[in-house]
N, C-alpha and C positions, 0 to 999 in steps of 0.2 A: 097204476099207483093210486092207492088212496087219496081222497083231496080232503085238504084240513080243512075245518070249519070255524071263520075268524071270529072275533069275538064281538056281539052287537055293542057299540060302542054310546048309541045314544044320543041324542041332540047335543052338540057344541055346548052352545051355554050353560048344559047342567054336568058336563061329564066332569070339573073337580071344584063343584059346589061342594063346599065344608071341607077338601081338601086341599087345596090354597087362600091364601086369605081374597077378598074380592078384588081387592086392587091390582093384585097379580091376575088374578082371572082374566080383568080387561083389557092387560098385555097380551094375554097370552090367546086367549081366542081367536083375535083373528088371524095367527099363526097356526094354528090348529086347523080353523077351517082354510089356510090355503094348503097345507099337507092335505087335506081331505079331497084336495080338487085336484091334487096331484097327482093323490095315490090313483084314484078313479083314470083320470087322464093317462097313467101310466101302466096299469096294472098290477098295481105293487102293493105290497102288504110291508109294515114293520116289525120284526121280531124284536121284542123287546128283553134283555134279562131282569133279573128278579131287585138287581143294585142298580138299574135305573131310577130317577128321580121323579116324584107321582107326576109332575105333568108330561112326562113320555108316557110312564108305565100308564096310567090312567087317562090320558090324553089322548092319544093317537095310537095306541100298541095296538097290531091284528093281533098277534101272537105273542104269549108270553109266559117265560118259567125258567127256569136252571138252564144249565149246558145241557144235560143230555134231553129234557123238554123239546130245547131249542134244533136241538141236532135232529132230533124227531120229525121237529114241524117243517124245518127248513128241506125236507126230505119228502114230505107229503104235499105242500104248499101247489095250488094252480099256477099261482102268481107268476109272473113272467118276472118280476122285479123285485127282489127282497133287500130292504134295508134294514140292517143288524145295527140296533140300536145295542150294542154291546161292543168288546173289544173285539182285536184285529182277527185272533187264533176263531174265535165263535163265526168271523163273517167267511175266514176260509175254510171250517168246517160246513159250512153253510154251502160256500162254491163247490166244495169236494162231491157233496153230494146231489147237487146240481148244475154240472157242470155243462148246461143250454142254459141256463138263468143268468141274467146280470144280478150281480148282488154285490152294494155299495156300502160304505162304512162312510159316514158323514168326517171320521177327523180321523185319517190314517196314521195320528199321534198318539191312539190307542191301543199299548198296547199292555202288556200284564210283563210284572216281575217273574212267575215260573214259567213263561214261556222263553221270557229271555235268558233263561239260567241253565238250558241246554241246546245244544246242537244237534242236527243229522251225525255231525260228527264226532259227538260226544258217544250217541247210541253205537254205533257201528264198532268202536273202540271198546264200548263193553262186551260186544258180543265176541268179540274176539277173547276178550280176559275171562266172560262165563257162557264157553258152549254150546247150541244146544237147550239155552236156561231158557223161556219165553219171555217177551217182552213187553208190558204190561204201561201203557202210556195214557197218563191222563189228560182228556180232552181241552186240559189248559197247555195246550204245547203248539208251535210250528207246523203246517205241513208238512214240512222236510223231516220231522222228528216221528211223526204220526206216520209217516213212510217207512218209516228205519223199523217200526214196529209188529207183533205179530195180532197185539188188540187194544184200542182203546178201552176208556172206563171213564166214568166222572163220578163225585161224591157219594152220590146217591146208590151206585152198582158194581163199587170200587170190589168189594169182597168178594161178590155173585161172580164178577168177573176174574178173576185167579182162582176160585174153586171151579169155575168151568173147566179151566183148562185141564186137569187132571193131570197136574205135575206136584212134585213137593218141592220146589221150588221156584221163583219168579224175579224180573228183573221189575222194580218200582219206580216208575220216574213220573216227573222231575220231584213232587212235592213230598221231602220225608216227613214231615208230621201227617199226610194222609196217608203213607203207607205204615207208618207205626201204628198208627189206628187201626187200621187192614191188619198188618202182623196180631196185634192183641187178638183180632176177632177170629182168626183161624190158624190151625197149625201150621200151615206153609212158609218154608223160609221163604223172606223177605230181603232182594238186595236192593236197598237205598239209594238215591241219590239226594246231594246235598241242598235241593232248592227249596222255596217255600215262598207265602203268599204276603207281601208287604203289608196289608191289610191285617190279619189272621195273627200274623207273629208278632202283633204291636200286645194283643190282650196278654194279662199276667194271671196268674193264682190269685195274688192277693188283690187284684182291681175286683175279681168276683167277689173273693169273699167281703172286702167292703159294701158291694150292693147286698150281700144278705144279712149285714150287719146295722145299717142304713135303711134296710127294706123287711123286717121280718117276713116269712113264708114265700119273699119271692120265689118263683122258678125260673131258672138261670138254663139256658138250654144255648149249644153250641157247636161251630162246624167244624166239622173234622181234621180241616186246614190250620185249628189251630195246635199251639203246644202241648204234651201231653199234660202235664201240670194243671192247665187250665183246664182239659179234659174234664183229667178227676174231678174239678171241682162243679162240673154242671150235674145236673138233674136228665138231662136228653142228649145225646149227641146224634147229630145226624146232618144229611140234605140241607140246600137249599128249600127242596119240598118237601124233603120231612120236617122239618121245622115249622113251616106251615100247617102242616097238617096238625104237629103238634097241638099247636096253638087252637086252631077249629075245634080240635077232637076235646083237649082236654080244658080248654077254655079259663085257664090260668087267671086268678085274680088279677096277681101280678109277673111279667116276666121280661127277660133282656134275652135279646139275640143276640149272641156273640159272632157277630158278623158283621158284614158291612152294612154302615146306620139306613143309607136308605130302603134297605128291603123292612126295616123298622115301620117307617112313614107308610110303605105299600101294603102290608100285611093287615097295620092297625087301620085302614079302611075298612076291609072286610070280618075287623074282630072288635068291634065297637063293643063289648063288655070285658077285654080284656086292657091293663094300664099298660103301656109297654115305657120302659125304663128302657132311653136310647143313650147305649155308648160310642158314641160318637168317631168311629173308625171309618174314614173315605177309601173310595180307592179313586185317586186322580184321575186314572186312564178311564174309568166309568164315567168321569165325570164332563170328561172333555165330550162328550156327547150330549148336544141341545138341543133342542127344538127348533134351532134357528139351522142348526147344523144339518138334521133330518131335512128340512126346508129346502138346503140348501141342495142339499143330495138330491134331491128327486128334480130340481128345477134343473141343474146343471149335468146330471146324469154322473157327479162325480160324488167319490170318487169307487173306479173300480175294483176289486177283489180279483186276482188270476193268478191262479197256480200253474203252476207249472205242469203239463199233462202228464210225464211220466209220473211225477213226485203225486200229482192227483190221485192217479189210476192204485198207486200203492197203498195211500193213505187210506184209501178209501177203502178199501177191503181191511184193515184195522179200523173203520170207522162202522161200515157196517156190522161186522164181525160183534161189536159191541151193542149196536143195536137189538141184535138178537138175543142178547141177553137180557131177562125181565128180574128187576129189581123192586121189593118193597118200598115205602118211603122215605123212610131213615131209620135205624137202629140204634138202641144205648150200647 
């Protein structure tokens, strides 16, 4: 197995100079450095997602980036010990494919809206109703649901991954404004399910077009999770990491993420000539994860991630099955 390479993190004291104000800094450091003495004591790294808040993502993160980043690292990692600074579905993707690693989720009250909006038993039920048709399941879902499946996908390999399969048709779940995005981008029928992203489905059409009426020559760039409507109305749609990349590559005077506000705050560290215009969209269950809560994980060893070995050993062959498939970084 490959072993990932964590990210040098840098003396305490300066790792969110100029990205929290100083008063927070002095809360928060010596909470930083006792994660630091943890992680080392324990041999653990934190994966971080991208709608982490800069004092995880910049603070304390080994590792960090989207789902399928995360599915990546969490795959490669030495670490005897991974704590998913992310929701519940990322930390049992996580155990799926490490199933010798302890791997902890600091607030097991993390969980995500399209994971809860299917079932094992929802999937099984379609396949009965379509055949034969492949199952195409995006890495925001259950173990149990990722079991039912013939391959995952996430944002960024959603397309790459139903034109691998070399069918003309697919089953889409759970999130239908990412599989309507998927249907636009390729001929293959597309069959739906009704879920979608709490976050994602709050932005409007017209919420954009007032930032570019408010903002002349903004670029408005946006994730795929959201409505179509809103779609049309961006400049880029893509990734969590292509959105990034966006931004690096084209170095936008001005731009808004149409996504969750804190990958806003994370991005705009590393693109200090670009303004970013944040609309302010949370997602709760991200949020319930702190620093006090990483803390708390690695002192108590709680709390733990366990699938179920059957439902593992299945998922996990739709999880790696996706792995092997290589995705650019977002597309319009």
């Amino acid at each position: 197995m490959t072993t990932t390479t964590a990210l040098t993190l840098g003396p305490i004291e300066h790792r969110l100079e100029g990205i929290v104000p100083d008063v927070e800094r002095a809360v928060l450091e010596p909470i930083i450095e006792e994660i630091e003495r943890l992680k080392a004591d324990r041999n653990a790294v934190v994966l971080a997602h991208n709608y982490m808040t800069p004092d995880i993502f910049h603070g304390v993160a080994d590792l960090r980036g989207d789902s399928l980043q995360l599915a990546r690292m969490a795959n490669e990692t030495s670490a005897e010990v991974i704590v998913m600074a992310g929701v519940h579905f990322m930390a049992e993707t996580a155990k799926i494919t490490n199933p010798d690693k302890t791997v902890l989720i600091p607030d097991l009250r993390a969980g995500c809206s399209l994971a809860e909006s299917i079932t094992g038993a929802d999937v099984r039920l379609l396949k009965e109703r379509y055949p034969d048709v492949p199952v195409v399941t995006y890495v925001n879902t259950s173990a149990e649901v990722k079991a039912e499946s013939d391959i995952c996908c996430t944002s960024s390999n959603a397309v790459q991954v139903v034109e691998s399969l070399g069918t003309d048709r697919v089953i889409f779940l759970p999130d239908q404004y990412l599989g309507r995005w998927v249907a636009s981008q390729t001929d293959i029928d597309v069959i739906l399910w009704e879920g979608s992203c709490e976050v994602h489905e709050r932005f409007t059409a017209d919420e954009l077009r007032s930032y570019r009426a408010t903002h002349p020559g903004i670029q408005i760039i946006a994730h795929p999770e959201c409505p179509p409507d809103v779609l049309a109305e961006a400049d880029f749609v893509g990734s969590t990491s292509g959105m990034i990349s966006y931004v690096k590559t084209e170095i936008p005077r001005q731009v808004v993420m149409v996504t969750e506000c804190s990958m806003s705050d994370n991005v705009a560290v590393e693109a200090p000539r670009t303004e970013f215009v944040r609309p302010c969209n949370l997602c709760p269950h991200m949020k319930r994860i702190t620093l006090e809560g990483i803390r708390d994980a690695l002192e108590t060893m709680e709390h733990e991630v366990v699938v179920d070995a059957d439902v593992a050993v299945r998922a996990r062959r739709a999880v790696d099955r996706m792995l092997r498939v290589t995705a650019p970084a977002g597309v319009k």
